[in-house]
VEXDREN-2710 file (C-alpha; in Angstrom, 1 decimal):
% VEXDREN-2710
k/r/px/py/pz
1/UNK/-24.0/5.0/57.1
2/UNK/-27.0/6.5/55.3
3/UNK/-26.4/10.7/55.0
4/UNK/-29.0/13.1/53.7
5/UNK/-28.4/12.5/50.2
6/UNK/-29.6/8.9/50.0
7/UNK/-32.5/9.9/52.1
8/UNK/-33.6/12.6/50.1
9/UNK/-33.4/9.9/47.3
10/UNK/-36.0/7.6/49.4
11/UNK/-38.4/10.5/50.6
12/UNK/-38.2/11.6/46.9
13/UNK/-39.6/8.9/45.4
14/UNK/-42.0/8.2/48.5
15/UNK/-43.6/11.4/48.5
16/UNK/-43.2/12.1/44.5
17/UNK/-41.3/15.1/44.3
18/UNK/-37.5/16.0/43.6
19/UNK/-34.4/15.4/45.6
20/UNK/-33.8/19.0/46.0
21/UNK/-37.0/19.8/47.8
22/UNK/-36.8/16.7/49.6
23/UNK/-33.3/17.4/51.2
24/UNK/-34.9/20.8/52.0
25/UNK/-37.4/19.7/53.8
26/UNK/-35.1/17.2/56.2
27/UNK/-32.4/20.2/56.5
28/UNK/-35.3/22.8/57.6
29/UNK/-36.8/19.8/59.7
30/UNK/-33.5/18.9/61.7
31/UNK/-32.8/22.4/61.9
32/UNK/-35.9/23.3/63.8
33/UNK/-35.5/20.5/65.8
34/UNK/-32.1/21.7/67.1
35/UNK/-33.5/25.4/67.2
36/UNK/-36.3/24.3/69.5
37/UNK/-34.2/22.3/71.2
38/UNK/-31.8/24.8/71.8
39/UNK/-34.6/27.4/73.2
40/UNK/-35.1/24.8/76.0
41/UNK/-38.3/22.8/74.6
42/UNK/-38.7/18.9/74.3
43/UNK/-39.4/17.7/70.8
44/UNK/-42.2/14.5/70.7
45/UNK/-42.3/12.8/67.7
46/UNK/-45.3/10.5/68.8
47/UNK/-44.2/6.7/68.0
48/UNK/-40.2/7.5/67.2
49/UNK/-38.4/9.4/70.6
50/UNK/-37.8/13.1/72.4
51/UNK/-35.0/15.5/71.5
52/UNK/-34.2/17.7/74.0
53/UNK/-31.1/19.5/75.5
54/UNK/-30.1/18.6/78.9
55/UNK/-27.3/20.6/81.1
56/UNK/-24.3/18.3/82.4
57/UNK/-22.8/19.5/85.5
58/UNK/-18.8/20.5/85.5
59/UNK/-16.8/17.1/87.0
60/UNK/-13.7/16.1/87.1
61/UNK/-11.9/13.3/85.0
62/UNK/-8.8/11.6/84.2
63/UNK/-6.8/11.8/81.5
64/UNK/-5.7/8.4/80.9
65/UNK/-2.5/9.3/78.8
66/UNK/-1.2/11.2/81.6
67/UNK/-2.8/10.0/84.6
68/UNK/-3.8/13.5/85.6
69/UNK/-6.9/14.7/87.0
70/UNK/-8.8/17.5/85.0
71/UNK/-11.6/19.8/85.4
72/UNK/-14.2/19.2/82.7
73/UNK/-16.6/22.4/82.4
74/UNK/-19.9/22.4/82.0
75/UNK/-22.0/21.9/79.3
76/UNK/-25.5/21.8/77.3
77/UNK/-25.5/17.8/75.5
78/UNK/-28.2/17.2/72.6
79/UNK/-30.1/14.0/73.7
80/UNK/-32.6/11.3/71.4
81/UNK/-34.1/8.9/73.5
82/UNK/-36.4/6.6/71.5
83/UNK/-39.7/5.3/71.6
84/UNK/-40.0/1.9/72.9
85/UNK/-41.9/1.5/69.2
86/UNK/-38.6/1.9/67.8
87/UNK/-36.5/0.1/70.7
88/UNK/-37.8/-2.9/70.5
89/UNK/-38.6/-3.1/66.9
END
């Protein structure tokens, strides 16, 4: 698994500049993706996907240690769905 740190290494020495401005940059870049997300818009990133936020209704399940049926509430799920550029890549 690749975390933030060994990206900001990559973007660092892509874009010549230091590891501490390039994690910056992805932290305020993810973060304003969730923000905007969060406010109800779809994010385009032409040639990679859409982030948005999409309500999923309350249903009920089963707990499969127990057997019994629950009520699962409803809630707000952060969705990627990607380009077919990088699907079928």
């Amino acid at each position: 698994m690749v975390g933030i740190s060994e990206l900001s290494k990559t973007v660092s020495k892509r874009t010549n500049t230091t590891q501490r401005v390039a994690r910056n940059v992805i932290k305020h870049f993810l973060d304003t993706i969730v923000s905007e997300a969060d406010k109800g818009s779809k994010i385009n990133l032409a040639g990679f996907g859409i982030f948005e936020r999409r309500k999923q209704s309350a249903r009920k399940a089963r707990n499969p240690q127990t057997k019994k049926i629950i009520d699962v509430p409803a809630k707000k799920k952060f969705v990627f769905r990607a380009s077919s550029k990088v699907k079928y890549r």
